[in-house]
LUMSERO-566195 format. One record per residue (C-alpha): x, y, z; residue in three letters. Coordinates in steps of 0.001 Angstrom, whole numbers, padded with zeros to 6 digits, always signed. Layout:
% residues N
XYZALA;...
END
This chain:
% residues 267
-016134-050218+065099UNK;-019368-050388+063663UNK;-018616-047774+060871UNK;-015933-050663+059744UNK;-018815-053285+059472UNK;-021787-051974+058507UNK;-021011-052283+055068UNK;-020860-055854+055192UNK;-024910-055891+055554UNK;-026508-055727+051846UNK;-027619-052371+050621UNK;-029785-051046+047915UNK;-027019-051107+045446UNK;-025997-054634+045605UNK;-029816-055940+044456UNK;-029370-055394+041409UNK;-025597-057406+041085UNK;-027728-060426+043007UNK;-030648-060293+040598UNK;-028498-061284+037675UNK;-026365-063705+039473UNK;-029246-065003+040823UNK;-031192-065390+037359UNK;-028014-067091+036414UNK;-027949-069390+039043UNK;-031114-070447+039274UNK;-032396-069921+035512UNK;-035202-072155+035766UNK;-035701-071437+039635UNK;-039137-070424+040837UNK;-040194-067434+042980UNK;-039413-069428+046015UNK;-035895-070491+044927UNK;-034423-067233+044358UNK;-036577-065443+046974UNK;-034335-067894+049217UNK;-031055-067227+047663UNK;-031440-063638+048041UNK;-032183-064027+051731UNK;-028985-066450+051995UNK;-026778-063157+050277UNK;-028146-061075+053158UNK;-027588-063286+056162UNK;-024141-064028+054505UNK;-023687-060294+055094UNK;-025199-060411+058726UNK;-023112-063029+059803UNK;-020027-061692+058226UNK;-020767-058198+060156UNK;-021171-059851+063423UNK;-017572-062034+062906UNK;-015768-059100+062125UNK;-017329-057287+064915UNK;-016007-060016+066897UNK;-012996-059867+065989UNK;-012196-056086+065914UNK;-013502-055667+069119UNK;-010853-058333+070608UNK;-007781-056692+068207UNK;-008308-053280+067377UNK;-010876-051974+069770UNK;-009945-054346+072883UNK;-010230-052487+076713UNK;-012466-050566+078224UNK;-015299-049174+076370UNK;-017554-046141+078112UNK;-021436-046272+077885UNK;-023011-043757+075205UNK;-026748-043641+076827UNK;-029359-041417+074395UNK;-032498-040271+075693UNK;-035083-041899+073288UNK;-037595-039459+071782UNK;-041665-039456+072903UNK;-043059-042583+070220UNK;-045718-041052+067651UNK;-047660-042949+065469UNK;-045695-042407+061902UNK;-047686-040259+059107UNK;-048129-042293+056030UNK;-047656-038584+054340UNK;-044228-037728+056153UNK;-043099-041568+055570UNK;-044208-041472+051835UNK;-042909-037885+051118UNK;-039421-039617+052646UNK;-039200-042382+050767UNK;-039766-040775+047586UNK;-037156-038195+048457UNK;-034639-040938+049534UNK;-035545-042780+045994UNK;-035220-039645+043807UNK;-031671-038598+046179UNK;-030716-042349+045024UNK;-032160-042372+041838UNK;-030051-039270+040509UNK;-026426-040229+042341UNK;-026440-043842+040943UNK;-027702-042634+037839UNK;-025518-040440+036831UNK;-022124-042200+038355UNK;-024156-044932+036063UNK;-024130-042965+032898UNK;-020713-041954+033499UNK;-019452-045103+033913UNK;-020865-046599+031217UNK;-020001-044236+028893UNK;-016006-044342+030223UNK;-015995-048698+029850UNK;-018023-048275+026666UNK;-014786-045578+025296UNK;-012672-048732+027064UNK;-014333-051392+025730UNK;-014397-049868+022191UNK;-010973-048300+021403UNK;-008418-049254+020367UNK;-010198-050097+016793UNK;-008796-053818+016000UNK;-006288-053957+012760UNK;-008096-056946+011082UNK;-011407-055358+010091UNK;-012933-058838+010431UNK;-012110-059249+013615UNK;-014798-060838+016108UNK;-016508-058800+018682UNK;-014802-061286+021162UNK;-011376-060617+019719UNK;-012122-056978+019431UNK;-013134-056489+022941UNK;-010087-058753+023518UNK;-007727-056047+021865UNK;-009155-052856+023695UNK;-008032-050649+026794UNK;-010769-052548+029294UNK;-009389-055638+027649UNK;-005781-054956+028203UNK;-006495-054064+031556UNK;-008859-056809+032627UNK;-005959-059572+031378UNK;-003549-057552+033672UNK;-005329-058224+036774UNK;-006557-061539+035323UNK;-003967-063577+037687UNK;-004980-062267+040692UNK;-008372-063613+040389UNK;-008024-066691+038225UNK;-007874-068729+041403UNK;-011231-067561+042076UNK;-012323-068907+038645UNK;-012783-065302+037355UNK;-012158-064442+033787UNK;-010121-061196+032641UNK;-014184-059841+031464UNK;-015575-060422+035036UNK;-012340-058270+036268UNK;-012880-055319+034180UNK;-016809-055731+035983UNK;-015018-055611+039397UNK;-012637-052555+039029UNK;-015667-050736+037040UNK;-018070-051170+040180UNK;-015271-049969+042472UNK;-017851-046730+042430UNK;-020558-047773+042926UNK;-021614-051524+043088UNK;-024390-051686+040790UNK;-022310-050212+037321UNK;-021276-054010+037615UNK;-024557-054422+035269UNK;-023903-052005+032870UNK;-020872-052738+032685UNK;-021376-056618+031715UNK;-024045-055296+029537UNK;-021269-053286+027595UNK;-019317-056015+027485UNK;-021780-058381+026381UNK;-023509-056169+024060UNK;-026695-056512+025507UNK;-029207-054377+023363UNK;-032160-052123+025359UNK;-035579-053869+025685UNK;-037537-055377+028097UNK;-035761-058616+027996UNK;-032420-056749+028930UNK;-031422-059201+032241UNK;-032749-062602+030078UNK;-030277-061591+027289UNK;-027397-060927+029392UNK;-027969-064251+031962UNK;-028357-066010+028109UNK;-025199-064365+026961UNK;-022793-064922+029866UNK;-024110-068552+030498UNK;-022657-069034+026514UNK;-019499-067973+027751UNK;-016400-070254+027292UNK;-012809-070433+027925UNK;-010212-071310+025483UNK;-010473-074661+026039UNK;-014320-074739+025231UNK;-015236-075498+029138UNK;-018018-072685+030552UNK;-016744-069503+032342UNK;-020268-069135+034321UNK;-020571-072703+035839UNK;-022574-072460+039400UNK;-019387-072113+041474UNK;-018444-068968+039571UNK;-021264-067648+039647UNK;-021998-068453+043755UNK;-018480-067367+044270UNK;-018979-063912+042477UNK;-022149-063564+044683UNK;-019873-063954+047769UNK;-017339-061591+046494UNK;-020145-058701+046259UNK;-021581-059467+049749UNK;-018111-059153+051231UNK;-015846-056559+049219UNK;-016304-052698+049801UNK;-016930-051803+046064UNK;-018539-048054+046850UNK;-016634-045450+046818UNK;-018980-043453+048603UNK;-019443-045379+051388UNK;-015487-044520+051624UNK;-015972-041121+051499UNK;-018576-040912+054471UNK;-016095-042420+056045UNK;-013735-040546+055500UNK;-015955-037840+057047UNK;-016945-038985+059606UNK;-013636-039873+061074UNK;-011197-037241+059965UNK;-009287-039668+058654UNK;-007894-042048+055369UNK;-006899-044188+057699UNK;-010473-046080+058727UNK;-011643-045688+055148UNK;-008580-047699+053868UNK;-008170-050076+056316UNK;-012275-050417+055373UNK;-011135-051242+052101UNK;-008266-053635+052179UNK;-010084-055699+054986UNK;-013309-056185+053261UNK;-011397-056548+049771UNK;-009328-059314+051371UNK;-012066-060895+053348UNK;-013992-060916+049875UNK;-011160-062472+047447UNK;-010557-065240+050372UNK;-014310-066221+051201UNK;-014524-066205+047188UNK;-011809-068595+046792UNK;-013110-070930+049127UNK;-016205-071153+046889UNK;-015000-072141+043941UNK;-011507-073446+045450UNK;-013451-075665+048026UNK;-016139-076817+045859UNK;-013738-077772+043359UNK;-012109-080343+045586UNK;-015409-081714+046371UNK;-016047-082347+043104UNK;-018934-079659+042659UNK;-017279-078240+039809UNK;
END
């Protein structure tokens, strides 16, 4: 049971998702502010981990459990050396897997993003992006989250991260064009705040954006989490059921964001 849930807690790889959403959110937020939104993302997480606990345990798991009783090791004072030399193996280990999957991502939405080559020469980078393979694709799965206020762009973001939760970035950078620098986050929070729909109304307005937050705290979006599954119980079966619960769980907490707060007039 608790290999089903413990992806529900944040991780590593979903900081950098919540930085930008966050930035976007709160643009003119202080330290404070977003230091407390952050914290809300996690305990989001917590509590979601400890409801579905709940709930498997009285469904899935119900009956008699058996006691697993360890023997806890002697307690030593930690060595700064062994913890540091850890840490900075754990970074590098990180560091290198999400960096590459990173690089290999991007370069796969950039090929997406770019071809098919627009017949009008003139077209706009909006119309060309429109026209493209990650284009065509994010309009095909465009109805399934419209109800969450999602746009077609924000869908190709989704399936992209389906690896590895922080490509979402990159991704949105790709999309958005956002040039290297030091002002890289700034530009793209600028950028996808200018966003509009066809009828001129903003794509990013605070629901979206809270919503989209949700979505990442809930839904499973790492593949490798999956596959350590998949390990570790000798089985697709956990992994997938992993998947469609936390997917699910994610769409419908989502839609009660921006569904909910549309009724109450927060839109």
């Amino acid at each position: 049971m608790t290999i089903l849930v413990s992806p529900l807690v944040s991780c590593s790889a979903r900081l950098p998702v919540y930085a930008l959403l966050i930035a976007m959110l709160l643009p003119a937020g202080g330290a404070w502010e977003k230091a407390g939104m952050m914290v809300l993302l996690y305990v989001i997480g917590i509590v979601a981990a400890f409801t579905m606990a709940w709930v498997f345990r009285r469904t899935l798991f119900k009956g008699e459990h058996s006691l697993l009783l360890l023997e806890m090791p002697p307690y030593h004072r930690p060595s700064v050396r062994a913890t540091a030399m850890r840490m900075w193996e754990r970074a590098v280990m990180f560091l290198k897997r999400a960096g590459t999957a990173i690089l290999a991502i991007s370069v796969v939405v950039w090929a997406l993003s770019t071809y098919p080559k627009p017949q009008n020469p003139e077209a706009t980078a909006a119309e060309a992006l429109a026209t493209s393979y990650a284009g065509q694709l994010g309009h095909a799965i465009e109805p399934a989250i419209r109800p969450l206020g999602f746009d077609w762009k924000i869908g190709v973001g989704i399936l992209s991260s389906f690896t590895a939760r922080e490509v979402f970035v990159g991704t949105m950078s790709i999309i958005y064009a956002v040039e290297n620098g030091g002002e890289d986050i700034e530009q793209m929070r600028d950028r996808m705040l200018a966003e509009t729909r066809p009828d001129g109304s903003p794509v990013y307005t605070p629901l979206v954006i809270f919503g989209l937050m949700v979505f990442y705290v809930l839904a499973m979006q790492c593949l490798p989490t999956s596959a350590v599954v998949r390990r570790e119980t000798g089985s697709w079966k956990w992994p997938l059921l992993q998947l469609a619960y936390m997917t699910v769980l994610a769409w419908g907490a989502a839609f009660v964001v921006y569904q909910g707060g549309r009724l109450l007039g927060l839109a």
